[in-house]
C-alpha positions as CSV (number, residue, x, y, z in Angstrom):
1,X,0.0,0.0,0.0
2,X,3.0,2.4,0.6
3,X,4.7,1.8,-2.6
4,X,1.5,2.6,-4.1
5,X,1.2,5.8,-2.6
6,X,4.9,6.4,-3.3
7,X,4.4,5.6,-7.0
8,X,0.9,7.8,-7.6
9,X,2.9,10.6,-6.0
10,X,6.0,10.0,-8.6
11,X,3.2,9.5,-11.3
12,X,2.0,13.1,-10.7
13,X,5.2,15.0,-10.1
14,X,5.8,13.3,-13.8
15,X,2.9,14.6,-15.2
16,X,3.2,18.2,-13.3
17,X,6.4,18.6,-14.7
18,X,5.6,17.7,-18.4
19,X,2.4,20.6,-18.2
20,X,4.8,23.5,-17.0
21,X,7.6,22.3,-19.9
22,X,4.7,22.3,-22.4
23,X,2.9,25.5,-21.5
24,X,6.6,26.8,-20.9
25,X,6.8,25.8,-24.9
26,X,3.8,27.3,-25.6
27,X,4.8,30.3,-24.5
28,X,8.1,30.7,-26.6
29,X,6.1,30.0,-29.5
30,X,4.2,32.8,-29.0
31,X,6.4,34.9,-28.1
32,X,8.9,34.0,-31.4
33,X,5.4,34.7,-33.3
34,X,5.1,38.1,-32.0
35,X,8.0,39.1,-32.4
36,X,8.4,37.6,-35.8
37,X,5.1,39.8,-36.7
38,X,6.6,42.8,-35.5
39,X,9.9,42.5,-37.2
40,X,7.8,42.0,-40.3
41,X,5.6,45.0,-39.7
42,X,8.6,47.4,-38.8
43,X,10.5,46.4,-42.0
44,X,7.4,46.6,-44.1
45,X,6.9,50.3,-42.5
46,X,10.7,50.9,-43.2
47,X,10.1,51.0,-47.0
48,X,6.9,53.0,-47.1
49,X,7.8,56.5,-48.7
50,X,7.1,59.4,-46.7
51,X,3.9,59.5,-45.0
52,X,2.7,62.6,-43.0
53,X,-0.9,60.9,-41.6
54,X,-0.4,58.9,-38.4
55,X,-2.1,55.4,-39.1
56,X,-3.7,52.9,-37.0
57,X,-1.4,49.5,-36.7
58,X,-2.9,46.3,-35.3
59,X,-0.3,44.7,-32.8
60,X,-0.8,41.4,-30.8
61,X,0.5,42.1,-27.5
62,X,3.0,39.5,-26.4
63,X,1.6,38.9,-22.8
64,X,-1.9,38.9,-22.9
65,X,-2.5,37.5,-26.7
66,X,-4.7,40.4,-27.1
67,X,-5.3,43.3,-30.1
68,X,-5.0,46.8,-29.4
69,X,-5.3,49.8,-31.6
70,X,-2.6,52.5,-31.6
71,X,-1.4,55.3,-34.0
72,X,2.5,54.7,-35.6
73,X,5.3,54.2,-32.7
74,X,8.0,56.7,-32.6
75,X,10.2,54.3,-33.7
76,X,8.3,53.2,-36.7
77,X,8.4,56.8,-37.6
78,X,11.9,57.5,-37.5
79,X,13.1,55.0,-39.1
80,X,10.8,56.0,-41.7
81,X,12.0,59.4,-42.0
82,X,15.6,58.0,-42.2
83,X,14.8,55.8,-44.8
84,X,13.5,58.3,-46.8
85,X,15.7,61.3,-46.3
86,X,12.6,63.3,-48.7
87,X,13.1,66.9,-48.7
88,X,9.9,69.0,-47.0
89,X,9.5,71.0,-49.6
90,X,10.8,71.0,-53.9
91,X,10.1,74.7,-53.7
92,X,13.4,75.7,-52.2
93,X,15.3,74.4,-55.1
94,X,13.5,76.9,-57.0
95,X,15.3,79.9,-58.9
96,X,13.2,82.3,-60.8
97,X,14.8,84.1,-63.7
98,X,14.9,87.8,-64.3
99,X,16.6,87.8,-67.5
100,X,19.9,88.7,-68.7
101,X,21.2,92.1,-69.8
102,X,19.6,93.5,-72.8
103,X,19.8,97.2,-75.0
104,X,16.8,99.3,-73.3
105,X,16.8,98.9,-69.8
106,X,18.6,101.8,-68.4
107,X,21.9,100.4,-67.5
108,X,24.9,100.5,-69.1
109,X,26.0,96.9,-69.7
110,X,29.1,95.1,-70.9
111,X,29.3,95.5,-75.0
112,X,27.2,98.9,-74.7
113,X,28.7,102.2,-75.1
114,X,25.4,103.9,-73.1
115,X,21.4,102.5,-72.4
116,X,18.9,105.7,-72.5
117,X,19.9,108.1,-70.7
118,X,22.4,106.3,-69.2
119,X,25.8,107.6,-71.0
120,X,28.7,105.8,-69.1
121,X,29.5,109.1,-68.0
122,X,30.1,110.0,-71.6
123,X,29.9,113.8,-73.0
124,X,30.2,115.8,-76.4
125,X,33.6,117.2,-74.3
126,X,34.9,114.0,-73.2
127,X,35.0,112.8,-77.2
128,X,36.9,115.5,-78.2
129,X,33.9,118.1,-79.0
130,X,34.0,121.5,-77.6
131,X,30.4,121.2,-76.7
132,X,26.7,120.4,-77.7
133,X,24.3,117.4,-76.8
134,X,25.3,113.7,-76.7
135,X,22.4,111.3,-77.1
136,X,22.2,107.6,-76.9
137,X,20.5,105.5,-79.9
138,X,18.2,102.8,-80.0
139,X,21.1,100.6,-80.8
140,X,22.9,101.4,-77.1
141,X,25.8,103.4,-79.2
142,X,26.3,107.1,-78.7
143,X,25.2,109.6,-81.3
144,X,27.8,112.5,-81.3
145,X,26.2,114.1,-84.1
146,X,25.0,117.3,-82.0
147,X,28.0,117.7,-80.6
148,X,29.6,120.7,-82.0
149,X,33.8,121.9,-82.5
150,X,35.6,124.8,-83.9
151,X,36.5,124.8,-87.2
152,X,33.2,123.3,-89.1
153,X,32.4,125.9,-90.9
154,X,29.2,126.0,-88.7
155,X,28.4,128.6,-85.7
156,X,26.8,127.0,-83.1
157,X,26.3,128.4,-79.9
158,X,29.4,129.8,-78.4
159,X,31.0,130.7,-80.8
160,X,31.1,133.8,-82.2
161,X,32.5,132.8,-85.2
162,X,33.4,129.7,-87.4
163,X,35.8,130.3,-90.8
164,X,36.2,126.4,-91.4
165,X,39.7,126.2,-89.6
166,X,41.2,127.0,-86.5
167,X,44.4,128.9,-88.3
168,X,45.5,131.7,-86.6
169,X,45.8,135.6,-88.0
170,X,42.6,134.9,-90.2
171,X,40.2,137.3,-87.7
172,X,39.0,133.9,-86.1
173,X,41.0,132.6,-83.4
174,X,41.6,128.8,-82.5
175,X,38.6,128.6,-80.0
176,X,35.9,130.5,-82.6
177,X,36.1,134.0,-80.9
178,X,37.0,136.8,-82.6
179,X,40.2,137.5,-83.4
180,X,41.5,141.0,-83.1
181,X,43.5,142.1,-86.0
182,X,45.3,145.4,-87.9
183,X,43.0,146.5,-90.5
184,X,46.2,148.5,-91.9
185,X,47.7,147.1,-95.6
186,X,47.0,147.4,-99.1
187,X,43.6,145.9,-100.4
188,X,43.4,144.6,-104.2
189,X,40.1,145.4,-105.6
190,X,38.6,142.4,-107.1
191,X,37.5,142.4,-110.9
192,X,37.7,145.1,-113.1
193,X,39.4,148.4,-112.0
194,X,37.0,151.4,-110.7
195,X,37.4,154.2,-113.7
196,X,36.2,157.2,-114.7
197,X,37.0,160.6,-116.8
198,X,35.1,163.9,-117.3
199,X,35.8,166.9,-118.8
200,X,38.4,166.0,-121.8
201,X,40.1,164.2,-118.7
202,X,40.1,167.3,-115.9
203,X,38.8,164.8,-113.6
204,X,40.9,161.2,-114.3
205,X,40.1,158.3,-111.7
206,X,41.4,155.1,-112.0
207,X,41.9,152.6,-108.8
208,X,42.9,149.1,-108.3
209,X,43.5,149.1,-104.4
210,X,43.2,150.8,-101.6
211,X,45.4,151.0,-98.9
212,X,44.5,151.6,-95.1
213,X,46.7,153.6,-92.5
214,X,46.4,154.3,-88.9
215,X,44.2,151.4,-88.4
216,X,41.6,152.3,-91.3
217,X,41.6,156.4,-90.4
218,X,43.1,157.4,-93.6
219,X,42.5,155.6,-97.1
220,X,44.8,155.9,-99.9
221,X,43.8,155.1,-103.8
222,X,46.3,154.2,-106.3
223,X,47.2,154.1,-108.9
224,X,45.5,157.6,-108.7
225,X,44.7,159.6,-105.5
226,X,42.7,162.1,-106.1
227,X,42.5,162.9,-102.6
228,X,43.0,160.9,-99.0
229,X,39.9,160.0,-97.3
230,X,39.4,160.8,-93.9
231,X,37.6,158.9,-91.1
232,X,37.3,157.0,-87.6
233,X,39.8,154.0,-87.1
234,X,38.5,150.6,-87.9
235,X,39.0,147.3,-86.7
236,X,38.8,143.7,-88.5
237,X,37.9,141.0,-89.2
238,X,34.4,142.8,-88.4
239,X,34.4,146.8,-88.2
240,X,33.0,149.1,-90.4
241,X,34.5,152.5,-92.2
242,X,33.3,155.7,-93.5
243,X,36.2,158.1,-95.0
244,X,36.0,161.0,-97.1
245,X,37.5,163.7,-98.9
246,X,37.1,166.3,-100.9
247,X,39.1,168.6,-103.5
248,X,36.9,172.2,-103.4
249,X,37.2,174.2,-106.5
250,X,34.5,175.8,-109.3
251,X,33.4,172.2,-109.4
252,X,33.9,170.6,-106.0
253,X,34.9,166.9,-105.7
254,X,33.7,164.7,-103.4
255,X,35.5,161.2,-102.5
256,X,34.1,159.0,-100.2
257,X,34.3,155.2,-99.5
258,X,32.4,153.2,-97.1
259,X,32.5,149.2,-96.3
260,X,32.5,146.4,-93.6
261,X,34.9,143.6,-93.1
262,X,33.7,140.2,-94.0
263,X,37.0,138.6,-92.2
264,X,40.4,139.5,-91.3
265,X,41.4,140.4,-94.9
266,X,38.3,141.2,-97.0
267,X,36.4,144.3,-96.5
268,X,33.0,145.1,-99.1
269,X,31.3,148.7,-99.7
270,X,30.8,151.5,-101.8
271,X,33.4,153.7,-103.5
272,X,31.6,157.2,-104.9
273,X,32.1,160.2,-106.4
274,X,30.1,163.4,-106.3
275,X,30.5,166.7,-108.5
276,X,29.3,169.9,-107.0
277,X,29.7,173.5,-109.2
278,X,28.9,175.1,-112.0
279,X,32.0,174.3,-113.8
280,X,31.1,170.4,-113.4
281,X,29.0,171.1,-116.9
282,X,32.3,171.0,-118.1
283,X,31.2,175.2,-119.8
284,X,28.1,173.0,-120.5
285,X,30.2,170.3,-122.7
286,X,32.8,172.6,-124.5
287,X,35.6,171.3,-122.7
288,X,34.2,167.5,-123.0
289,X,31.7,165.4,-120.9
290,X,30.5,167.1,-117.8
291,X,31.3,165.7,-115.0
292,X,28.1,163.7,-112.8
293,X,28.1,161.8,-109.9
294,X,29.2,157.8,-109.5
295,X,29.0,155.5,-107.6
296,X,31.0,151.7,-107.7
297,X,30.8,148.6,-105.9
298,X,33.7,147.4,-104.2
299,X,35.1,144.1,-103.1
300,X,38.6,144.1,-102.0
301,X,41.4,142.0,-100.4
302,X,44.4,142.1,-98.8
């Protein structure tokens, strides 16, 4: 009777034993399961792209065996986000375009000479010119052609005079200003000489030049002189002169001749006689042609 209480109580110490190593088996299997499911469900959730939404994720808890409902570990996330490795946002890549350079928008640019009113500091004085208005062209060149300089032949503003040249000595200095000069030498009348006889040749002019002394106050003829002519001094390349003189007598002659310089060395005017007296009829034509008055246009140079 002993040994068959001793050998019930070894039977269930046997069978005690093989429960607890069978539920302890159990156990490992579920737990190898679990965690075999959430290996699988990280690495699937590793190789999603970037997802902003949190979503639900079934999980089987380990101890109890039971579901529960939760939104994406922090884990789960993070790896996510270092898989990845998305930018936020494509727009800061983004580079808008304003252009390039171009002719017509106000600045001066490389290959332009000037862009509207912008001249690159450019002037008519700064090319060379002595003054005048420097524009810029639709082409982003510079247009000089308002400019203006001594010496074209043109008299722009400024200047009070413009012969074509900037010589010296010709009554127009270097800088277009008039140029003081002695109005004093012999002047060549130009064409035919001045000529003229009365009275079976009494009264006998003939002239091919004058010649001015004491700056213009005393005028000479040749190759006759009737008589010097007397006036105020003169100046060139742009004064004026009025001499006269006269040879009294029963028929009084009158010299006088007038003019204006043109430039340094060319004066125009108005050489003219007048008869005054009886005796200019010349004893009413016995004694030749009588005498009347004349007057001659005169161009001459020096």
């Amino acid at each position: 009777m002993l040994r068959s209480r001793a050998a019930l109580a070894l039977a269930l110490s046997i069978w005690t034993a093989t429960a607890l190593i069978a539920c302890n088996g159990d156990d490992v299997g579920t737990v190898s399961a679990t965690d075999s499911t959430s290996t699988s469900t990280s690495t699937s959730t590793s190789t999603t792209s970037d997802t902003s939404s949190s979503t639900g994720t079934s999980t089987t808890d380990a101890s109890t065996g039971s579901a529960s409902q939760g939104s994406t570990s922090g884990t789960s996330t993070s790896g996510t986000s270092e898989t990845t490795g998305a930018p936020t946002s494509s727009t800061t890549d983004a580079v808008t375009s304003t252009g390039g350079p171009e002719c017509g928008d106000g600045v001066v640019d490389p290959g332009e000479e000037c862009d509207s009113a912008d001249l690159g500091g450019a002037t008519c004085t700064s090319l060379g010119f002595d003054g005048g208005e420097l524009t810029c062209l639709d082409s982003c060149t510079l247009d000089s052609s308002a400019c203006t300089a001594c010496g074209d032949g043109q008299l722009d503003p400024g200047e009070a005079c413009d012969d074509g040249n900037t010589d010296p000595g010709d009554g127009c200095d270097a800088s277009c200003q008039i140029e003081a000069c002695d109005p004093d030498g012999l002047y060549q009348v130009q064409g035919a000489p001045i000529s003229y006889t009365c009275c079976n040749g009494l009264v006998t002019v003939n002239v091919n030049a004058f010649t001015l002394l004491n700056n213009g106050a005393s005028i000479t003829t040749t190759p006759s002189n009737p008589v010097p002519m007397s006036g105020a001094q003169t100046t060139c390349p742009d004064g004026d002169f009025a001499n006269q003189g006269s040879i009294p007598g029963g028929c009084t002659e009158s010299y006088a001749v007038t003019g204006s310089f043109s430039d340094a060395n060319t004066w125009a005017g108005t050489y003219e006689i007048k008869f005054q007296g009886a005796d200019c009829t010349c004893f009413n034509g016995q004694l030749g042609t009588p005498c009347v008055n004349q007057s001659f246009p005169v161009t001459a140079k020096r």
